[in-house]
C-alpha positions in Angstrom: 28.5 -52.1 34.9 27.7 -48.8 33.4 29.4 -50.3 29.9 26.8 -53.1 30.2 23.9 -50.9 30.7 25.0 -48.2 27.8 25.4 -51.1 25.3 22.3 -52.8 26.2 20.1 -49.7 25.7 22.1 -48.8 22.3 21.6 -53.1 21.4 17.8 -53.1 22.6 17.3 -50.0 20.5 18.9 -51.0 17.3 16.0 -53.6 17.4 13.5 -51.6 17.4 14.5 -49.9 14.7 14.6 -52.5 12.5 10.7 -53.1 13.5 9.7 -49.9 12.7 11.4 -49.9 9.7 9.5 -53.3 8.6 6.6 -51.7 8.6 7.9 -48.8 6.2 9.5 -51.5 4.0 7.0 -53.3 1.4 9.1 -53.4 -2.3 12.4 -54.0 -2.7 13.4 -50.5 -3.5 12.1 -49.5 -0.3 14.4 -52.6 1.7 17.5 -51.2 -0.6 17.1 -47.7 -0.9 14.3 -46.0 1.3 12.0 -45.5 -1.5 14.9 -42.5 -2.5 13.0 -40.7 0.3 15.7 -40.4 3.0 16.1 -36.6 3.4 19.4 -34.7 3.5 20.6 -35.1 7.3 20.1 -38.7 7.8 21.7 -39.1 4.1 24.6 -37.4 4.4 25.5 -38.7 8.4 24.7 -42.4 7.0 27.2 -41.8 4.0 29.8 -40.6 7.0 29.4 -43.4 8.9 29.2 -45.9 6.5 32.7 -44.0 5.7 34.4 -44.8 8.9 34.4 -47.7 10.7 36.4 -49.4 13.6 39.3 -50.1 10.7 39.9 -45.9 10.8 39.8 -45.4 14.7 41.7 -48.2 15.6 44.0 -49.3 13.2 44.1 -46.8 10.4 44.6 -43.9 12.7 46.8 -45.4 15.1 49.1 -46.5 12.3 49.4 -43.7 10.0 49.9 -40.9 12.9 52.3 -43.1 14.5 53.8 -43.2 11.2 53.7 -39.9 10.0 52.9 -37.9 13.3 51.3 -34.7 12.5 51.1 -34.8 8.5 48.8 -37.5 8.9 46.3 -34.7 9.3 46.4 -34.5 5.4 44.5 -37.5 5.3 42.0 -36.3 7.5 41.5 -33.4 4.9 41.5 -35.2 2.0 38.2 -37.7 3.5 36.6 -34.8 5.1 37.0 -32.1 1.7 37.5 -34.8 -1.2 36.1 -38.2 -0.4 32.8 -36.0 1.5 32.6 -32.4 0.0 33.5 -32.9 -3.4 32.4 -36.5 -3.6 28.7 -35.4 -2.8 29.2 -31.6 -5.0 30.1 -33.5 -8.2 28.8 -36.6 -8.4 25.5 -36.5 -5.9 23.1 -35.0 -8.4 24.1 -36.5 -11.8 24.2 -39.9 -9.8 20.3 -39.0 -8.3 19.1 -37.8 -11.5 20.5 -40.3 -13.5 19.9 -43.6 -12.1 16.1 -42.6 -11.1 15.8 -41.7 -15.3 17.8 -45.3 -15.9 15.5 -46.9 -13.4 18.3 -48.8 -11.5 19.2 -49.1 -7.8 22.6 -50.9 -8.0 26.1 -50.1 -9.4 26.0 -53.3 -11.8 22.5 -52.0 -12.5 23.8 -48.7 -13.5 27.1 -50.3 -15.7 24.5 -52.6 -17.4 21.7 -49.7 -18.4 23.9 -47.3 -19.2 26.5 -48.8 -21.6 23.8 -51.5 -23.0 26.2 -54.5 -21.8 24.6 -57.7 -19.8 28.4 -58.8 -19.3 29.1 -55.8 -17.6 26.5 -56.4 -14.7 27.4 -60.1 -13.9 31.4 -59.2 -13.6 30.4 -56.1 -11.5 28.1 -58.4 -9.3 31.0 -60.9 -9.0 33.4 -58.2 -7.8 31.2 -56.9 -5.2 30.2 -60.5 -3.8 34.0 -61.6 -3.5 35.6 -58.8 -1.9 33.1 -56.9 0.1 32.0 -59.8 1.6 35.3 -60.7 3.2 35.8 -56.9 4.0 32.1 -57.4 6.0 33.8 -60.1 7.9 36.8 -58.5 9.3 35.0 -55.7 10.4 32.7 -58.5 13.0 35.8 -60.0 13.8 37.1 -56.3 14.5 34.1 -55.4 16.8 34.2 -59.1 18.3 37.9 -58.7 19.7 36.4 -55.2 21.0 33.7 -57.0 22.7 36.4 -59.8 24.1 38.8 -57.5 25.8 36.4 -54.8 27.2 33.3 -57.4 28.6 35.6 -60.7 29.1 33.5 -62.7 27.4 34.7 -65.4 24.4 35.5 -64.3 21.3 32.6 -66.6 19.9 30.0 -65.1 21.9 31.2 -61.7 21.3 30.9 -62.7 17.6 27.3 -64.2 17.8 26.0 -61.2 19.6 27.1 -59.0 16.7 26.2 -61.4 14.4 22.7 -61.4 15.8 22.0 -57.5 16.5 23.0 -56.3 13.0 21.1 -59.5 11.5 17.4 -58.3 13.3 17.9 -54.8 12.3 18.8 -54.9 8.9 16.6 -58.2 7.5 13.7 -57.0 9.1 13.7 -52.9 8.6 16.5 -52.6 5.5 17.6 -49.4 4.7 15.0 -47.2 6.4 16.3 -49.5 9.3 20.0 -48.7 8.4 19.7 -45.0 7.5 17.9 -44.3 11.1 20.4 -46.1 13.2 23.3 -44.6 11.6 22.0 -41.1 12.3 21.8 -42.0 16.0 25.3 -43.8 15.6 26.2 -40.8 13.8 25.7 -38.3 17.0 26.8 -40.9 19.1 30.4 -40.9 17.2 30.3 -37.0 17.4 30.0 -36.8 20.9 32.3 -39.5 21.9 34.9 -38.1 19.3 34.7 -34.7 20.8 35.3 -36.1 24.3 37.9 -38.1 23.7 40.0 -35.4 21.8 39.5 -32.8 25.1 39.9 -35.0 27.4 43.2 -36.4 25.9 44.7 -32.9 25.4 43.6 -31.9 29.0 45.8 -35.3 30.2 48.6 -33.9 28.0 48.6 -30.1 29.4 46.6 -28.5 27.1 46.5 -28.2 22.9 49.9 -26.3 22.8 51.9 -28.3 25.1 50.5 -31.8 23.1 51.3 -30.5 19.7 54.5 -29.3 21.2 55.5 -32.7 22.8 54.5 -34.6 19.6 57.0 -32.0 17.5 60.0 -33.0 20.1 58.9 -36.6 20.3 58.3 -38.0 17.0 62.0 -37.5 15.3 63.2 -39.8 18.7 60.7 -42.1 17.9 60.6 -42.6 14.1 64.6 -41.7 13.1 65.0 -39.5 9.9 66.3 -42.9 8.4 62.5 -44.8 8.6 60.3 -41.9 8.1 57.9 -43.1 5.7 58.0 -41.4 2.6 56.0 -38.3 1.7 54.8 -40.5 -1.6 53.0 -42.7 0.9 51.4 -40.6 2.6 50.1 -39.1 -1.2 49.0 -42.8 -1.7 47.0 -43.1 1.9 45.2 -39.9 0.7 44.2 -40.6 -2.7 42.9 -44.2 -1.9 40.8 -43.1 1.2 39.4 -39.6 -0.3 39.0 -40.6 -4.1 38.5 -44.2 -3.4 35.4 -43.5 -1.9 33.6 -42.4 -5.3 34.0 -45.8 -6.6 32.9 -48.0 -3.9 28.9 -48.8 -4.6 28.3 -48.6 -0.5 29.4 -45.2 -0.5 27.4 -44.5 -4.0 24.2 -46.2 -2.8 23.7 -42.8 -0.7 23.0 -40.7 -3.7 20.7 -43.2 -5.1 18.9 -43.2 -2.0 18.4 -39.1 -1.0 15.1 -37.4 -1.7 15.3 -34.7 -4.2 18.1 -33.5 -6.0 17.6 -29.8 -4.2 18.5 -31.3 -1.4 22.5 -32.3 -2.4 24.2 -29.4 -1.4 22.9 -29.6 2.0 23.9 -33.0 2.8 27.0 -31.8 1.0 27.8 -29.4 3.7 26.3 -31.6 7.2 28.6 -34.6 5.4 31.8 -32.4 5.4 30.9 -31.1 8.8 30.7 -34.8 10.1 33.6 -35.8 8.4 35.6 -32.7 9.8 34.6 -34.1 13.2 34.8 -37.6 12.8 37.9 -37.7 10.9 40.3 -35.2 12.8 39.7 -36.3 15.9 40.9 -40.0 14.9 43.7 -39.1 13.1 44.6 -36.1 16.1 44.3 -39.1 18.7 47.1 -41.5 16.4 49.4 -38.6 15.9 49.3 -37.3 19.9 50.4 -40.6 20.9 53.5 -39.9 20.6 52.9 -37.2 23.5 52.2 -40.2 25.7 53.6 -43.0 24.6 57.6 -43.9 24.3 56.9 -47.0 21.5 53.6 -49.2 20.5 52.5 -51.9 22.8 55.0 -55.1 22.0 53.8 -58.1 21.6 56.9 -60.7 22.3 59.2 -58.2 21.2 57.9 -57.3 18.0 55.4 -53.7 18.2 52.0 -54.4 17.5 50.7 -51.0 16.0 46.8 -52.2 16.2 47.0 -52.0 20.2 48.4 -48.7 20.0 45.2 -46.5 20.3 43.4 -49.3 22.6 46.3 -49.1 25.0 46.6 -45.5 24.5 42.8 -44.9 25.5 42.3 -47.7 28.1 45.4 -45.6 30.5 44.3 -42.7 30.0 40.4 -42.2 30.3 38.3 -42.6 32.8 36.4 -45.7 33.0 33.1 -44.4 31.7 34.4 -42.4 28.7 35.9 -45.7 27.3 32.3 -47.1 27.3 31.4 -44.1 25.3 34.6 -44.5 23.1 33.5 -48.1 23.3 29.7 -47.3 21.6 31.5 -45.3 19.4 33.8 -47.5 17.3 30.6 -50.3 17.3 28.4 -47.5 15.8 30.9 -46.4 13.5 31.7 -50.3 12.9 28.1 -51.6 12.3 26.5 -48.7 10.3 30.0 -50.0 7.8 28.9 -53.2 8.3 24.7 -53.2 7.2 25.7 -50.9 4.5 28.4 -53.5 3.1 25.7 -56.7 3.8 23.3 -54.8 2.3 25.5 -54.1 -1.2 26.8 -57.8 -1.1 22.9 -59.3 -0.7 21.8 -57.4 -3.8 24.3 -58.1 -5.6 22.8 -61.5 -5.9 19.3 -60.5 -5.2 19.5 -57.7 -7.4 21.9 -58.1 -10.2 22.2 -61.8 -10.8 18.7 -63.1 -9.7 16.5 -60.7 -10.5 18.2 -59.1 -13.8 19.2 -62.7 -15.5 17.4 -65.7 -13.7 13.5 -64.6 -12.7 13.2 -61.2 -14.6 9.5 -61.6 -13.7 9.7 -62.6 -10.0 7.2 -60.4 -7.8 7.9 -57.6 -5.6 7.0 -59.6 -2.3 9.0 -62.7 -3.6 12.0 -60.1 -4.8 11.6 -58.2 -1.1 12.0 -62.1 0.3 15.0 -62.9 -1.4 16.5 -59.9 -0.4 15.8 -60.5 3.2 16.7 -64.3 2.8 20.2 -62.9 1.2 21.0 -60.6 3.7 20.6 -63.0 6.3 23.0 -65.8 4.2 25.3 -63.3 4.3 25.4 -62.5 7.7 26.0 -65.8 8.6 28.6 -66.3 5.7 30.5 -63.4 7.5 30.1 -65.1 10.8 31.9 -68.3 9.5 34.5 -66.1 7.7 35.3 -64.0 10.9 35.6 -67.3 12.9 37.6 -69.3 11.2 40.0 -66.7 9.5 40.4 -68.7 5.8 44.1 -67.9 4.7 42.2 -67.2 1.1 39.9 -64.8 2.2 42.6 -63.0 4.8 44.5 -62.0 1.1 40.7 -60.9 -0.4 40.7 -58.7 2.9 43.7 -57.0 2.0 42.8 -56.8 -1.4 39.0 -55.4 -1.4 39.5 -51.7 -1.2 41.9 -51.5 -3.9 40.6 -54.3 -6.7 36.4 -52.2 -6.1 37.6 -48.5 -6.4 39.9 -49.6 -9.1 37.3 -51.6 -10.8 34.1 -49.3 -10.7 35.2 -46.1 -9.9 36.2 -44.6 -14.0 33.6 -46.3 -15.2 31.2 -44.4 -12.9 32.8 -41.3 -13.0 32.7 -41.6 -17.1 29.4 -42.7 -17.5 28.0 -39.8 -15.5 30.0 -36.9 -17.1 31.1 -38.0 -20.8 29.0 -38.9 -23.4 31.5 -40.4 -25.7 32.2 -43.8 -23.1 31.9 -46.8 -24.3 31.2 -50.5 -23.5 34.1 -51.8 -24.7 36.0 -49.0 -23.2 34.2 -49.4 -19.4 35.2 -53.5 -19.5 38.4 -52.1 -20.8 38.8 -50.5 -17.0 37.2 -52.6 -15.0 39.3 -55.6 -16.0 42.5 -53.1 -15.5 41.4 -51.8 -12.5 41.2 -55.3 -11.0 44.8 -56.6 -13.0 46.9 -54.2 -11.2 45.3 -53.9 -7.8 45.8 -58.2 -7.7 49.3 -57.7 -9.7 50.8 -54.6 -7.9 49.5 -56.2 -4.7 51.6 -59.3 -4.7 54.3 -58.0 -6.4 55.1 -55.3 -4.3 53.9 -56.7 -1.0 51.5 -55.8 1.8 53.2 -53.0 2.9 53.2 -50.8 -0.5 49.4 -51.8 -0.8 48.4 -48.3 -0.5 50.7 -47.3 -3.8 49.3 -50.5 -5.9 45.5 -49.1 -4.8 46.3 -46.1 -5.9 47.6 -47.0 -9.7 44.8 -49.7 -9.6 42.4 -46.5 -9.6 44.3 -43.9 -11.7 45.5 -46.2 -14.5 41.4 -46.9 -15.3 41.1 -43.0 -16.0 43.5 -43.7 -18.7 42.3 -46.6 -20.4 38.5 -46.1 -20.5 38.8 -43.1 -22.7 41.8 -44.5 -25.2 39.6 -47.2 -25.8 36.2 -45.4 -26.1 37.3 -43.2 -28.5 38.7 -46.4 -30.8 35.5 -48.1 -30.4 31.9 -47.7 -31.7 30.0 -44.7 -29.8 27.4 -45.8 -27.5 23.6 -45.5 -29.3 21.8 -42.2 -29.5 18.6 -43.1 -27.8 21.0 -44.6 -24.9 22.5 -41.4 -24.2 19.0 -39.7 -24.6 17.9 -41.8 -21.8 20.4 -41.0 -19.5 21.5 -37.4 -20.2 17.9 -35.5 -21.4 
């Protein structure tokens, strides 16, 4: 009962958000990016948790520190200190200052006005519609199998309800909608990730004795022989900290913020958030093996994704899961509005508007935008329900094939002059070669590795072939460096 009343309160004020934040949103830079007026605390907790969703504390933690036991706290470091810290310290301001002097609100915007190529937008646009639409849908199906086993009720009403809350909030308020409710998911995540963490260790006999029993533990569980190898765990790191600075929901944050003076301290409430956020998840994966003897099996075979469910649901009380259970859907929907509202605009946005109906109005633009959003909701809906085989592999894929495409090309045509057109489709077609290539060639489980050449090998080729191609024009770079 007390689940049901805590969700309806958090459900019931989600929607009222997104009616206040109607009547803040009248152009279509205000439904996509706050008017770049969202001040430094509500920027940097929405770029957190648009950062971690139900994917990290469910599956992602519970595999990796089962996996790796204590060293998967590296990982935590890296996304709290290189995909937060840094991210924000190095790119934050040049990205504020120089997409507000290029006059563009999207990252095929930005590729298009910056290196003077028309090309480069509609095969950006394309990216972001085909895999982080998919990536949308599996995190409702995610929340939905949440909803299933804690309030035993169908999977298809479950999904609806999901479907429907995140649809009122974001068409009608956009992101001064989104940006508010992910601050209040935000504190919600902190305190349920605090709780869960102490009350864990105080089940286990306090911090020493947990680490201690996870030291003894994890050799009996994981044999020397099946230890995953330290290169994987380098590959986990580097495509969840540095993958970050090339995936436009995450970049869409900087965009947004109100004054470049005001970087540094998102900077530092960001890191803070992430240091939370992310060391309690990963902590909670690794400890399991101070309480558990194996993952839950499923017909003999371990299913790692029930480990942390199972893992929670013995031992906390009753009305710290439905805490733990607000948690992951605030962590899981503020992921989920940011991705639907990247997806919408890059048809609203980058297509429509920039090649169709240059001229289209603000109110007619605004429209769209809210007519997009909602097709894409309910695009996600039918691709969470019925599981297409074809979009299951796009799932797998997304991460990899949209930091590999976009991220040296960003990080290029912030910092160096000297990048060129040629050289930026250069990348982004290798980016998106190898993440597809390495992904089936190596399989599934070496995803993580093929990610993580899909973004590195980019850094490479963008600047051999700038510097053999024709520099980009003077008043260009005038533009977007004075």
């Amino acid at each position: 009962m007390f689940s049901i009343v805590l969700l309806s309160i958090f459900l019931i004020g989600m929607v009222i958000i997104g009616f206040w934040g109607m009547k803040k949103t009248v152009t279509l830079n205000d439904f996509f990016l706050g008017g770049r007026s969202i001040g430094p605390w509500i920027s940097a907790v929405a770029y957190g948790t648009t950062y971690f969703s139900a994917v990290m504390f469910i599956g992602f933690a519970g595999k990796i520190g089962w996996g790796f036991g204590l060293d998967c706290l590296w990982v935590a470091a890296g996304n709290a200190f290189v995909g937060s810290l840094a991210a924000w310290l190095i790119l934050g301001k040049r990205t504020r200052r120089m997409t507000q002097k290029l006059n563009v609100m999207t990252m095929p915007e930005f590729l298009h006005e910056r290196f003077e190529g028309v090309h480069l937008k509609i095969f950006a646009a394309t990216i972001i519609f085909l895999f982080l639409l998919p990536y949308s849908a599996s995190v409702f199906k995610g929340l939905s199998h949440l909803f299933e086993a804690n309030f035993n009720m169908p999977y298809d009403v479950a999904l609806l309800i999901m479907i429907g809350i995140t649809g009122v909030y974001l068409i009608l308020g956009g992101y001064f909608a989104v940006t508010l409710t992910d601050f209040i998911q935000g504190i919600i995540m902190i305190g349920g990730s605090i709780t869960m963490v102490l009350v864990l260790v105080a089940q286990g006999g306090g911090f020493h004795q947990v680490v201690q029993n996870v030291v003894t533990n994890y050799p009996q569980h994981i044999p020397a022989a099946h230890h995953p190898s330290g290169f994987m765990l380098f590959a986990l790191f580097f495509i969840t900290s540095f993958g970050v600075w090339g995936m436009p929901q995450m970049v869409q944050k900087f965009y947004s913020i109100k004054s470049e003076k005001f970087i540094f301290k998102a900077a530092i409430v960001s890191t803070v958030f992430a240091v939370i956020i992310t060391f309690s998840a990963y902590f909670v994966g690794a400890i399991s093996h101070a309480f558990l003897s194996s993952p839950p099996m499923v017909n003999g075979v371990p299913v790692i994704d029930r480990l942390i469910p199972q893992l929670l649901t013995t031992y906390l009380p009753g009305w710290l899961m439905a805490v733990i259970l607000l948690l992951v859907l605030s962590a899981s929907m503020s992921t989920l509005s940011s991705l639907i509202l990247v997806s919408a605009s890059a048809v609203a946005i980058d297509l429509y508007k920039g090649h169709v109906n240059p001229t289209i109005s603000k109110e007619r633009s605004l429209l769209m935008m809210r007519f997009l959003s909602g097709i894409f909701i309910v695009l996600s809906y039918f691709i969470a329900r019925y599981e297409f085989s074809v979009i299951v592999t796009l799932m797998s894929l997304s991460w990899g094939v949209i930091a590999g495409a976009f991220m040296a090309p960003y990080v290029y045509g912030l910092f160096w002059k000297r990048t060129t057109k040629r050289g930026v489709q250069a990348g982004m077609v290798t980016g998106v070669f190898l993440a597809i290539f390495l992904f089936y060639k190596w399989g599934p489980t070496n995803a993580p590795i093929a990610s993580m050449f899909a973004m590195v090998v980019p850094f490479i080729v963008v600047p051999v072939v700038s510097l053999m191609t024709k520099p980009p024009s003077q008043d260009r770079l005038e533009k977007a460096f004075s």
